[in-house]
C-alpha positions in Angstrom: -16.0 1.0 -18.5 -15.2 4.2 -19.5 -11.6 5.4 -19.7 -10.4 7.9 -16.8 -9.8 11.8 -18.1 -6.6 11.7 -19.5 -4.3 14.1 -18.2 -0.9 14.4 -21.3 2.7 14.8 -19.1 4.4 17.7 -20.4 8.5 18.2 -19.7 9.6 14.8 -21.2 12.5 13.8 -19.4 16.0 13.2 -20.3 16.7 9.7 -21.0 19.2 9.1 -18.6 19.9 5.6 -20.1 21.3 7.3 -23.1 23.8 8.9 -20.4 24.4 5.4 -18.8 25.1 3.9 -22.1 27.2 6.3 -23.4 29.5 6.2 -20.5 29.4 2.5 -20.9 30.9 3.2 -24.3 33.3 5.4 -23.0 34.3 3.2 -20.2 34.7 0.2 -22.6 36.7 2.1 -25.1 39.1 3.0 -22.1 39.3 -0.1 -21.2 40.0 -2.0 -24.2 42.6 0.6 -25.4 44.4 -0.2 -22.0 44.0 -3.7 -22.2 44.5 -4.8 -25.5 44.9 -1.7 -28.2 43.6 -4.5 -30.9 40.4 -5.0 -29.1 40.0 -1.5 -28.3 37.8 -0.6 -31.4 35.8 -3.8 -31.1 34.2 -3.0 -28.0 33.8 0.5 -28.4 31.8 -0.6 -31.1 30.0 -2.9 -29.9 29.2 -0.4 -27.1 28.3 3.0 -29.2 25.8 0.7 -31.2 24.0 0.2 -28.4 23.6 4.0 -27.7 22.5 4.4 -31.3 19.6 1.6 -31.0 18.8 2.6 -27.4 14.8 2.8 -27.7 13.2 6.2 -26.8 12.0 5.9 -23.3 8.0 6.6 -23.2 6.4 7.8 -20.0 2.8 6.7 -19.2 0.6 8.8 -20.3 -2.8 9.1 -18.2 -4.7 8.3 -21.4 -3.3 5.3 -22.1 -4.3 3.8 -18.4 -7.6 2.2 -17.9 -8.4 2.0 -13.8 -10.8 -0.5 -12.6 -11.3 -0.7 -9.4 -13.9 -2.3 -8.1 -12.1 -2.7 -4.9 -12.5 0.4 -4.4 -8.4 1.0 -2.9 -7.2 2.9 -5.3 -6.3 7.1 -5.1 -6.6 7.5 -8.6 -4.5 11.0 -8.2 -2.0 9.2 -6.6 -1.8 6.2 -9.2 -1.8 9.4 -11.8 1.4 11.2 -10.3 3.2 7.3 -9.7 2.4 6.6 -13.1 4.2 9.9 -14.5 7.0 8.5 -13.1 7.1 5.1 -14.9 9.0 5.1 -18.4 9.2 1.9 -20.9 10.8 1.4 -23.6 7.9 2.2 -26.1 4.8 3.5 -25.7 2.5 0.9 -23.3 -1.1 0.6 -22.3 -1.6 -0.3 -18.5 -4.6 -1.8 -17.2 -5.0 -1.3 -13.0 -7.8 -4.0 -11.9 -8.5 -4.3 -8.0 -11.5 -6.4 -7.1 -12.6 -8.3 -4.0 -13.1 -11.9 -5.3 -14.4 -15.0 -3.6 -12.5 -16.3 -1.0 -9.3 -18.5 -1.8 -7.8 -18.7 1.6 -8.9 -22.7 1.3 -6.6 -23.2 -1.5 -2.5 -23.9 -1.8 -0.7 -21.1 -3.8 -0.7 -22.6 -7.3 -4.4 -23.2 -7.5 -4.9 -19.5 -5.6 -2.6 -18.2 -8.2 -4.9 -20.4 -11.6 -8.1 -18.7 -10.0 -6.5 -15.3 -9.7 -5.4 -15.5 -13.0 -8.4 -17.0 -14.3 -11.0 -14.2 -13.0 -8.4 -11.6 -14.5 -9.1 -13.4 -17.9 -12.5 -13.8 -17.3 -12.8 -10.2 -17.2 -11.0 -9.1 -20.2 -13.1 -11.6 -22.2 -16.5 -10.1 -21.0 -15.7 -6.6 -20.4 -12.2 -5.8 -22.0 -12.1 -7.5 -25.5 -9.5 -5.2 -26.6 -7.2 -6.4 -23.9 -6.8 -10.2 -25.5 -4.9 -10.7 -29.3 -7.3 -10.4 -32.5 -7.3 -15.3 -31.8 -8.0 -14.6 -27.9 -5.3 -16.5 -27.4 -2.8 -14.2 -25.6 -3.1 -10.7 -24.1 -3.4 -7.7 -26.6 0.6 -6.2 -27.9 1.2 -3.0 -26.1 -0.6 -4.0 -23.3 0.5 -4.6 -19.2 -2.3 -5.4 -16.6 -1.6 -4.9 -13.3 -4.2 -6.6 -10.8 -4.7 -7.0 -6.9 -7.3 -8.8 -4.5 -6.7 -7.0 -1.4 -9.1 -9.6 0.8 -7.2 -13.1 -0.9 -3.5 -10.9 -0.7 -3.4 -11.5 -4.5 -0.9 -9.4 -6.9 -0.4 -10.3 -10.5 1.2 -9.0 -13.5 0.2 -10.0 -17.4 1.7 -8.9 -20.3 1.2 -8.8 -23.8 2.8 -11.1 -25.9 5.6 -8.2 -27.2 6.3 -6.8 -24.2 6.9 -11.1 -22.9 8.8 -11.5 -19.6 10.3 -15.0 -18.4 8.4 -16.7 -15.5 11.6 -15.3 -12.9 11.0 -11.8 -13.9 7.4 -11.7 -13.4 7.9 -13.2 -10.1 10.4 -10.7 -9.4 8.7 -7.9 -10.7 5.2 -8.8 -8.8 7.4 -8.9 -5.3 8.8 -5.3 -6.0 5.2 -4.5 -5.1 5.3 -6.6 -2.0 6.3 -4.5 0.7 3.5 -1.7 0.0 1.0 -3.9 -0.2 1.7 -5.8 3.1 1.6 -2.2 4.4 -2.0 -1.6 2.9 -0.3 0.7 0.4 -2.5 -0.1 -2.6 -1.9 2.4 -4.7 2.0 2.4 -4.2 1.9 -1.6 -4.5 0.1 -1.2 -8.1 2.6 1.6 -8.7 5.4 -0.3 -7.8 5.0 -3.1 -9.5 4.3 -1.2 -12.8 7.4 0.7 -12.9 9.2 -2.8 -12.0 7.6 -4.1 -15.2 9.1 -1.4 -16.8 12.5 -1.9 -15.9 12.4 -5.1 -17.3 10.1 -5.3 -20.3 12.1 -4.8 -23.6 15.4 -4.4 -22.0 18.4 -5.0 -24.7 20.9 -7.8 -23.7 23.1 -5.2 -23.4 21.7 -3.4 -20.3 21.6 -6.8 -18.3 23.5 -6.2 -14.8 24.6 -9.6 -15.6 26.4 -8.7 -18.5 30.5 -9.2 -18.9 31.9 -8.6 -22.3 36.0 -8.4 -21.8 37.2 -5.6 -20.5 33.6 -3.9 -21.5 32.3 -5.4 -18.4 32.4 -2.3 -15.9 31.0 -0.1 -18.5 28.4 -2.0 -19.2 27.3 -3.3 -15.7 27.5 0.2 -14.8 25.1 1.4 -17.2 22.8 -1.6 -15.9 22.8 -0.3 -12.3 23.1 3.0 -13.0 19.3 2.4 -15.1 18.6 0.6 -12.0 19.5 3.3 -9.4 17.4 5.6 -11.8 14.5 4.2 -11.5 14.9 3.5 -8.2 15.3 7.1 -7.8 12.3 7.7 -9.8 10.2 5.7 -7.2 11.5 7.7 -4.4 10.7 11.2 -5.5 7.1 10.0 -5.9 6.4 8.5 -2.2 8.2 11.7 -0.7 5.9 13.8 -3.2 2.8 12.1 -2.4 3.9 12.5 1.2 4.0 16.4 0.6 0.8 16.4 -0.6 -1.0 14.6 1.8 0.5 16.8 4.4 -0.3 19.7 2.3 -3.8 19.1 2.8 -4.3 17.8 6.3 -2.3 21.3 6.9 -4.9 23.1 4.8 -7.8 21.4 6.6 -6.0 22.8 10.1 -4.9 26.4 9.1 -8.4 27.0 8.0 -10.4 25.5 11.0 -7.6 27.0 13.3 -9.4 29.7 14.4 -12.4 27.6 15.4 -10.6 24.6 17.1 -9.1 27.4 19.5 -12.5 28.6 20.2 -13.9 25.6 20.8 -11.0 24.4 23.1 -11.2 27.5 25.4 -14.9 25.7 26.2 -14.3 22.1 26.3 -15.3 21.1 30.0 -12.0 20.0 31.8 -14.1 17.9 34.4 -13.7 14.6 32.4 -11.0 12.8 32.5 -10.4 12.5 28.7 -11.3 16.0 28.3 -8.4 16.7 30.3 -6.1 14.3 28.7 -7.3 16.1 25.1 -6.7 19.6 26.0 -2.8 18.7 27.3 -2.7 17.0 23.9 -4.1 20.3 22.7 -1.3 22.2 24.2 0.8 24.4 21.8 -1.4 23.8 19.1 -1.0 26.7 17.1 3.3 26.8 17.5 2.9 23.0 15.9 0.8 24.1 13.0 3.4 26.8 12.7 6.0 24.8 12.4 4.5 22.2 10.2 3.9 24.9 7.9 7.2 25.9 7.8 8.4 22.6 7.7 6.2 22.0 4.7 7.5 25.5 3.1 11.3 24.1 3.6 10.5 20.9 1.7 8.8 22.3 -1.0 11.8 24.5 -1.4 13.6 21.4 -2.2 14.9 20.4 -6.0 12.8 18.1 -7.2 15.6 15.7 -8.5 16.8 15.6 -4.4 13.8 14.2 -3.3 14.9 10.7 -3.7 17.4 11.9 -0.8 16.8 10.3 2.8 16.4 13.3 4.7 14.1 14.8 2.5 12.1 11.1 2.5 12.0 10.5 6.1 11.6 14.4 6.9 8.3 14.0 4.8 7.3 11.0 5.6 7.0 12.5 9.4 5.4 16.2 8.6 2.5 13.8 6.9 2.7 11.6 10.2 2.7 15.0 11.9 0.0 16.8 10.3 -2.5 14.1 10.3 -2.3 14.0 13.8 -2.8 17.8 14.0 -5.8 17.3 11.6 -7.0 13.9 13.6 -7.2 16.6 17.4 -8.7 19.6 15.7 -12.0 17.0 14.8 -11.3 15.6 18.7 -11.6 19.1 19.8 -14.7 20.1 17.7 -16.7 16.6 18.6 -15.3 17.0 22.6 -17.2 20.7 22.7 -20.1 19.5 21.2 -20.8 16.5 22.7 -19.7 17.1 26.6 -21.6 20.7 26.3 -24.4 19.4 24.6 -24.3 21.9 22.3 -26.1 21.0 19.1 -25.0 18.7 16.8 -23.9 16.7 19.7 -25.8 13.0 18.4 -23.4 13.6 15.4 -20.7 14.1 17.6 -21.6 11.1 20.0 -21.9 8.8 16.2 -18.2 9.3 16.1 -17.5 8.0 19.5 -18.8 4.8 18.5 -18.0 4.4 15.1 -14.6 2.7 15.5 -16.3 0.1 17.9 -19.2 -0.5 15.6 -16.7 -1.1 12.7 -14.8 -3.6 15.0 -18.3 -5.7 15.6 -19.0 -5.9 12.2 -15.5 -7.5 11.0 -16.6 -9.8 14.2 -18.6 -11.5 11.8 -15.6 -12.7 8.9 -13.8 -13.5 11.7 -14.4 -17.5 12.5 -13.2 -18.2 9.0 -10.2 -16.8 9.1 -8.6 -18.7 12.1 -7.7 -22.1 12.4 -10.3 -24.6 13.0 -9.3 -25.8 16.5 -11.6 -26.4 19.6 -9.0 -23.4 21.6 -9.5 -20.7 18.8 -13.4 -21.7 17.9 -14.0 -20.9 21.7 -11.8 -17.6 22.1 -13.9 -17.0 18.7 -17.6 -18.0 20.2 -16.6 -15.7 23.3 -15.9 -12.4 20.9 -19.3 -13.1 19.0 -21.0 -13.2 22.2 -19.5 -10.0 23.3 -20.8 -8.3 20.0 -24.3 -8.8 20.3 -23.5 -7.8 24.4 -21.9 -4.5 23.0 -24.1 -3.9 20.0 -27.1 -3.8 22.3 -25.2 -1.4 24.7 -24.3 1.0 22.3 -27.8 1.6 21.0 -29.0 1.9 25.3 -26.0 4.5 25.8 -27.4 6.6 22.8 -30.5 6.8 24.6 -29.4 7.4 27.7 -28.0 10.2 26.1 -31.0 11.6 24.6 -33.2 10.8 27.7 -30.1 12.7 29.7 -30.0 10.0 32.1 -26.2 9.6 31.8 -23.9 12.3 31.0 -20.9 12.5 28.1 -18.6 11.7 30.1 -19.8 8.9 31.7 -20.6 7.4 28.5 -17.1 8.2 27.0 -15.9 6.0 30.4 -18.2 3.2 29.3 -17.4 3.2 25.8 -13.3 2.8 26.8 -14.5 -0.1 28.5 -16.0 -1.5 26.3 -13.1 -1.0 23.6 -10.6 -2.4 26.5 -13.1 -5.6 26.9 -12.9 -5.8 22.9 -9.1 -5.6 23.2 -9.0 -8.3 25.7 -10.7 -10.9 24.1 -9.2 -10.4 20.7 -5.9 -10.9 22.7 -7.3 -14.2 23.8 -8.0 -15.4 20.4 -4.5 -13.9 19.2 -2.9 -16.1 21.7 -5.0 -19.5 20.8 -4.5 -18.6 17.3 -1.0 -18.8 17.9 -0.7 -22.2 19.3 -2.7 -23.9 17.4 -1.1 -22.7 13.9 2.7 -22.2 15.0 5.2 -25.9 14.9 8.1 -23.9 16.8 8.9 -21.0 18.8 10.5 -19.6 15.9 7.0 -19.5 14.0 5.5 -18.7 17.4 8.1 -15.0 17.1 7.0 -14.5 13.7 3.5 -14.6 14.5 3.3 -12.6 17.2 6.1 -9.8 15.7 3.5 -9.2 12.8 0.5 -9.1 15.2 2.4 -6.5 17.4 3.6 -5.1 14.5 -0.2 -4.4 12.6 -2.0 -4.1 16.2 -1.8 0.2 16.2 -2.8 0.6 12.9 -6.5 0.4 11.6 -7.5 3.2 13.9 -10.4 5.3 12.8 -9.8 7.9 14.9 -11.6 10.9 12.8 -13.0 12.5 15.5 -12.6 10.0 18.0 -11.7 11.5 21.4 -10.6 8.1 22.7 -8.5 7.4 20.1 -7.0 11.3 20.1 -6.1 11.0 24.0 -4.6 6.9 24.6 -1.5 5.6 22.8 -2.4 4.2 18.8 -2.0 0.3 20.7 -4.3 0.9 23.6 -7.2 -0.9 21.9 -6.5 -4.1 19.5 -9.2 -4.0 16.6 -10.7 -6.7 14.7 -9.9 -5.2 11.6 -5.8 -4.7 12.7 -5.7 -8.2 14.2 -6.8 -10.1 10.5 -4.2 -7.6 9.0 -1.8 -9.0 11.4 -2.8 -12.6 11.3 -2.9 -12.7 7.5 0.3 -11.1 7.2 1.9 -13.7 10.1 0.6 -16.6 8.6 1.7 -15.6 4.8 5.4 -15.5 6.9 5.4 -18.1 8.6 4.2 -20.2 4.9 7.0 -18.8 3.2 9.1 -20.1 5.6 7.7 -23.6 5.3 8.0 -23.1 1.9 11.4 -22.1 1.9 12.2 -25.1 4.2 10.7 -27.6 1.9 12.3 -26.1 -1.3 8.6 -25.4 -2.8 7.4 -23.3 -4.6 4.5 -22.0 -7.1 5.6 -20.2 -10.1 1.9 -18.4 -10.1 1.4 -19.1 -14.0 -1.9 -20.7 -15.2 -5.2 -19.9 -15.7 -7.2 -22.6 -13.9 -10.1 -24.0 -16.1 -10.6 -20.4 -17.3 -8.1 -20.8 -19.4 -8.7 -23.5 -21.7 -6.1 -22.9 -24.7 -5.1 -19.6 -23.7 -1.3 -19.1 -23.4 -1.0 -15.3 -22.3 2.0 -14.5 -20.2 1.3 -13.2 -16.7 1.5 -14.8 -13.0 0.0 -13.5 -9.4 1.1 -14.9 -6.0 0.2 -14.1 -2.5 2.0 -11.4 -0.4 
């Protein structure tokens, strides 16, 4: 496929392993010469060469990363600025691959891991030639592939043969990414685990955090954490960055409409019950976009090297929180003046009512072969798919009765919370024979139920939804938020059996892809 535009990073940064190192030097120098005035010389040495062969760190540049992602997850903006941040040691290609792959849920780790691998492999040899060695026996020199199934909950990490990582690190380096991708973060998980890889790849045995030579050893562990804590710092900056932007631009989308959403509240009919709900909501509209914009103005304010900071994290993370709301009840507003006045444009309006139902019934479908195959579940299962075809043929009647004015907007908005609530209720039901059929203890039972809870207000599409703008983000329980939650419950719960039983997959192998391939790279399941 064809490369994405490149976009070169200007203002290389300072290398602040040189600082690291150089202290290290320092510090063993100290040391020594307090110690042991013999050895003092020794160790300085040995220290100051390793500031003299300290590789030139190399951010990523844009044209050397190749994006394919047939997934479809990836914000290719985002991946750009998370990217800048990431420096190795010499100058690396990355390779980003997202795809949506047959399903492996029937298979144990190590042979979901061989396939993983193996379609990864696959793909390089019919598409990307130039990311395998001249033999095709190992991946290209130079090279790092990052790759994610976000259906099978796959992440892997390959590598080429110079830039070699032990079977640990690539473990270590995948679960780095862990955490945003349980969270549906796709873009930070690829990010994440990239700038792990970088950490790692190349890294002189004197930067181990491991490392104790005499009385060296602070120096030198320091400068190993304090490469650590810079990076970590690195990573940081760019979540509370991306969160600034995001917010920038719901705020944008607000300010700009904010004019119009006021008119259209002033004739929003206050007769309906959720019409009423929405204008409270509505209340002191304006002074909030205010003060998100001021909010936003502060935070921009801020040094870019203190974003890694806390307060300046969790202060953005909740003005992008904050302004997506605001953005989410301005579309509310416009679809509740449309569609309860009639006004025109109101079918469009009345399409966005339904929508996050209509998405729900579809995911009913995937949904029997994701559960466990028990005579409890496959019934709580059969009742949902019977409710579908119930609801699906009620949605298309209220959209007539709505055209044929036989029912009015607000009546149908009643009906359509119904039906959500009936939705809810039997996805509850399969939630709790889910539960008992796959848990051995109460223990696993907690876990399960935690993640559900924990997954059960997000997956909301709310754009425009006056439902969703008006009742608490867990009043309904989707389809689409309860797989998130079950997947991510049973991947716990597994771990924990697997952690009991002293098992484990190392997540190496290619499966029969691989024939006499040897390329280094692993994936697991997060």
């Amino acid at each position: 496929m064809p490369r994405p535009q490149s976009a070169r990073l200007e203002d290389p940064r300072p290398l602040p392993a040189r600082r690291a190192l150089a202290a290290a030097a320092l510090s063993a120098a100290a040391l020594a010469g307090a110690a042991a005035p013999a050895l003092a010389l020794p160790v300085a040495g040995i220290a100051a060469s390793a500031v003299v062969a300290a590789p030139q760190a190399a951010a990523v540049e844009w044209q050397d990363v190749e994006l394919v992602d047939e997934a479809g997850v990836v914000d290719p903006e985002r991946l750009r600025r998370g990217l800048a941040e990431v420096e190795f040691r010499e100058p690396t290609r990355v390779a980003v691959v997202t795809e949506r792959g047959p399903d492996l849920s029937g298979l144990d780790d190590d042979r979901a891991s061989q396939a993983f691998n193996g379609r990864v492999l696959e793909r390089a040899r019919a598409e990307h030639p130039d990311w395998l060695s001249a033999d095709g026996q190992t991946w290209a020199d130079g090279l790092v592939i990052v790759a994610l199934d976000p259906d099978n909950r796959m992440l892997g990490l390959y590598v080429g043969e110079d830039r070699s990582l032990s079977t640990d690190q690539l473990q270590d380096v995948r679960e780095d990414g862990y955490e945003a991708a349980r969270a549906a973060k796709w873009t930070d998980a690829l990010v994440d685990v990239t700038a792990s890889a970088a950490e790692l790849i190349g890294r002189p045995w004197w930067q181990h955090p491991g490392l104790w030579i005499g009385a060296g050893a602070v120096g030198l562990v320091g400068a190993g954490a304090g490469a650590a804590e810079m990076a970590a710092r690195r990573k940081k900056r760019g979540r509370t960055q991306a969160d600034l932007e995001s917010a920038r631009g719901h705020l944008t989308a607000v300010t700009l409409e904010l004019d119009a959403t006021e008119v259209n509240a002033s004739t929003v009919p206050a007769d309906s019950p959720h019409a009423a709900t929405l204008l409270e909501r509505f209340r002191g509209f304006r002074e909030r976009t205010l003060d998100a914009t001021a909010e936003q103005q502060r935070l921009e304010a801020v040094p870019e090297k203190d974003l890694h900071r806390r307060e300046h994290r969790e202060a953005a993370a909740a003005l992008r929180a904050q302004t997506a709301e605001l953005d989410g009840l301005d579309d509310a507003i416009g679809a509740a003046n449309a569609l309860l006045n009639r006004h025109p444009g109101w079918p469009a309006a009345w399409d966005l009512q339904t929508a996050p139902l209509r998405e729900d019934l579809e995911a009913v479908a995937e949904l029997r072969d994701a559960v466990t195959d028990t005579p409890s579940v496959q019934a709580a299962v059969a009742a949902l798919e019977s409710f579908r075809a119930e609801a699906s043929g009620r949605l298309d009647a209220l959209g007539g009765d709505l055209e044929a004015e036989r029912v009015t907007p607000a009546a149908a908005l009643d009906e359509l919370d119904g039906l959500r609530g009936r939705l809810t209720s039997l996805v509850g039901s399969v939630a709790e024979a889910e539960i008992t059929a796959f848990s051995d203890d109460d223990e696993e039972r907690r876990i399960l139920r935690e993640k559900l809870r924990s997954r059960r207000g997000t997956h909301r599409a709310a754009r425009g939804s006056i439902l969703d703008s008006t009742l608490p983000s867990d009043a309904y329980w989707t389809v689409v938020a309860f797989n998130a939650g079950h997947r991510a419950g049973e991947r716990s719960v597994q771990e924990r059996r697997e952690a009991a039983s002293s098992s484990s997959s190392s997540g190496t192998g290619y499966g029969s892809s691989g024939g006499s391939f040897s390329g280094t790279g692993s994936s697991g399941r997060f």
